[in-house]
DRENGU-947137 format. One record per residue (C-alpha): residue in one letter; x negated, z negated, y negated. Coordinates in steps of 0.5 Angstrom, whole numbers, padded with zeros to 4 digits, always signed. Each point is the difference from the previous one (the first is absolute). Example, Ala and Ser with C-alpha at 12.3 -4.5 7.8 and 13.67 -1.06 7.14 Angstrom:
A-0025-0016+0009;S-0002+0002-0007;
END
This chain:
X+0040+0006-0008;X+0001-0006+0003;X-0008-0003+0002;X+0002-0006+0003;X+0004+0003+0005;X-0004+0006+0002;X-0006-0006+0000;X+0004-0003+0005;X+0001+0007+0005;X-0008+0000+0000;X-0001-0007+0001;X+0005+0002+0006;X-0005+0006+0002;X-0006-0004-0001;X+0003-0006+0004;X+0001+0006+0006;X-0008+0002-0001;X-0002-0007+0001;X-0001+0002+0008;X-0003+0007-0001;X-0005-0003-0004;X-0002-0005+0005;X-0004+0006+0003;X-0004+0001-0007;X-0001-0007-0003;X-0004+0003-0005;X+0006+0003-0003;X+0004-0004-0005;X+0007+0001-0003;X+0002+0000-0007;X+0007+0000-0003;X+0001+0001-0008;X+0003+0003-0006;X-0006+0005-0003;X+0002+0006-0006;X+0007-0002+0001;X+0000+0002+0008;X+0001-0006+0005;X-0006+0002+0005;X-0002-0002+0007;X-0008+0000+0000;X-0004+0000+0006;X-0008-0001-0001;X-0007-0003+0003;X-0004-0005-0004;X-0004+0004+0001;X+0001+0006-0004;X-0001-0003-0006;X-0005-0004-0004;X+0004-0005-0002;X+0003-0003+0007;X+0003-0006-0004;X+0004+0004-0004;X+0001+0007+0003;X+0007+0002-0002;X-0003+0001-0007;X-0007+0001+0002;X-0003+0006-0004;X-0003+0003+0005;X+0004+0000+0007;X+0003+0004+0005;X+0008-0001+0004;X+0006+0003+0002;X+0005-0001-0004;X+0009+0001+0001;X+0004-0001-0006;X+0007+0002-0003;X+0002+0000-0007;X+0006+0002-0005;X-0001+0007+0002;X-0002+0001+0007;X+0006-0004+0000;X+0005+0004-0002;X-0004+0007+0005;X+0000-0005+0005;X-0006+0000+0001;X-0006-0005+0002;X-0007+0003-0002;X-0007-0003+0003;X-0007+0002-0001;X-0007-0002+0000;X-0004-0002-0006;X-0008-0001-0001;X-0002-0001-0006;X-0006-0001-0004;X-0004+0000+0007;X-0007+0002-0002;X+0000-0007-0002;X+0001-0003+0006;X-0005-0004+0003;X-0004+0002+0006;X+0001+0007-0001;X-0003+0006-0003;X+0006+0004+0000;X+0003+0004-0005;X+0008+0000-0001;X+0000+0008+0001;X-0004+0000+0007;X+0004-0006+0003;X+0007+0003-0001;X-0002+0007+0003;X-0004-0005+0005;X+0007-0003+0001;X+0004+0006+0000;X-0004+0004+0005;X+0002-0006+0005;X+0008-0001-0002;X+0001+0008+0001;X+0001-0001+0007;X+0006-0006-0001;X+0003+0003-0006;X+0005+0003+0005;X+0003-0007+0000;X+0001-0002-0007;X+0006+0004-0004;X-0001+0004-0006;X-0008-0002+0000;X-0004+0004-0004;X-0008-0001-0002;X+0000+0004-0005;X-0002-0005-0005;X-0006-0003-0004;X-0005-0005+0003;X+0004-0006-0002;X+0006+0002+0004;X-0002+0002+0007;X+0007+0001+0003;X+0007+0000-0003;X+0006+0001+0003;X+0008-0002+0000;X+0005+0000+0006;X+0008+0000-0002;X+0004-0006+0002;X+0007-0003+0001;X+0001-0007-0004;X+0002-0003+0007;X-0007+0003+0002;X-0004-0002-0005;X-0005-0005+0004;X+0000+0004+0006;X-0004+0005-0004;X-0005-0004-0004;X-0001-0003+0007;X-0001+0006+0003;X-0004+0002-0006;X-0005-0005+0001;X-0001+0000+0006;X-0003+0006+0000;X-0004-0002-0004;X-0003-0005+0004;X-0001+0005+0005;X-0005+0004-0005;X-0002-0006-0003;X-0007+0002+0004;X-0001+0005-0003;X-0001-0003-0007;X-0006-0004+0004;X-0002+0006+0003;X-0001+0004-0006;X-0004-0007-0004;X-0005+0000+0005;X-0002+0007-0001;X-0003-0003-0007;X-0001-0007+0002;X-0007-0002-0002;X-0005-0002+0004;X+0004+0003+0006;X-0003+0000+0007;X-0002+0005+0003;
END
């Protein structure tokens, strides 16, 4: 697999989120290689402990796109929502458990949306899904898929503030 070129392809769909993103300033977009899959993340500094270092962070939630060697060859893009190590996630009081079905009742309604998505998964992954793709389409379709999720990124805040501590009534 060639890395360089397919890191350039998800800086080009990064580059096209950039305006999307102007409505949810909050969110950040992160491009790389990780486990052998050159990946598109999007996440909020906020998700994590580690606001400094969130792309590595041990606890953290985002979103993430990625192709690797094998997606390649099915032509295939994957996409999922990660949370991980969320009982330690300050400011909360919640179990991974109860926040991905918190998280996955809200989705139900807007799995319509995303291709081949399946909830079915442990509390570390919330959703995952793929969509098929043609070369020529490939950032159309990391685009497409990334502004999905921005559009239910809400629902992550939505379901952290079920468990935040000191909440206000």
């Amino acid at each position: 697999m060639d890395y360089e070129h397919y890191l350039e392809r998800f800086r080009k769909s990064a580059g096209q989120l950039d305006k999307a993103l102007l409505h949810h300033p909050e969110l950040r977009i992160h491009v790389g290689v990780t486990l052998e899959s050159v990946v598109l993340k999007l996440y909020k500094p906020d998700w994590t402990n580690d606001p400094s270092d969130p792309i590595q962070a041990r606890t953290r939630i985002f979103f993430a796109v990625w192709v690797n060697a094998v997606t390649l060859k099915r032509s295939r893009v994957y996409y999922n929502i990660h949370a991980l190590k969320l009982r330690g996630l300050k400011g909360y009081t919640l179990t991974s458990r109860a926040f991905a079905d918190q998280f996955r009742t809200a989705f139900k309604e807007y799995t319509p949306h995303w291709e081949h998505v399946s909830v079915s998964f442990g509390p570390l992954t919330l959703m995952e899904g793929w969509e098929h793709f043609e070369d020529e389409q490939l950032e159309q379709v990391v685009v497409k898929l990334a502004s999905n999720f921005i559009t239910i990124a809400p629902l992550i805040d939505q379901s952290l503030a079920k468990f935040k501590l000191n909440k206000s009534v």
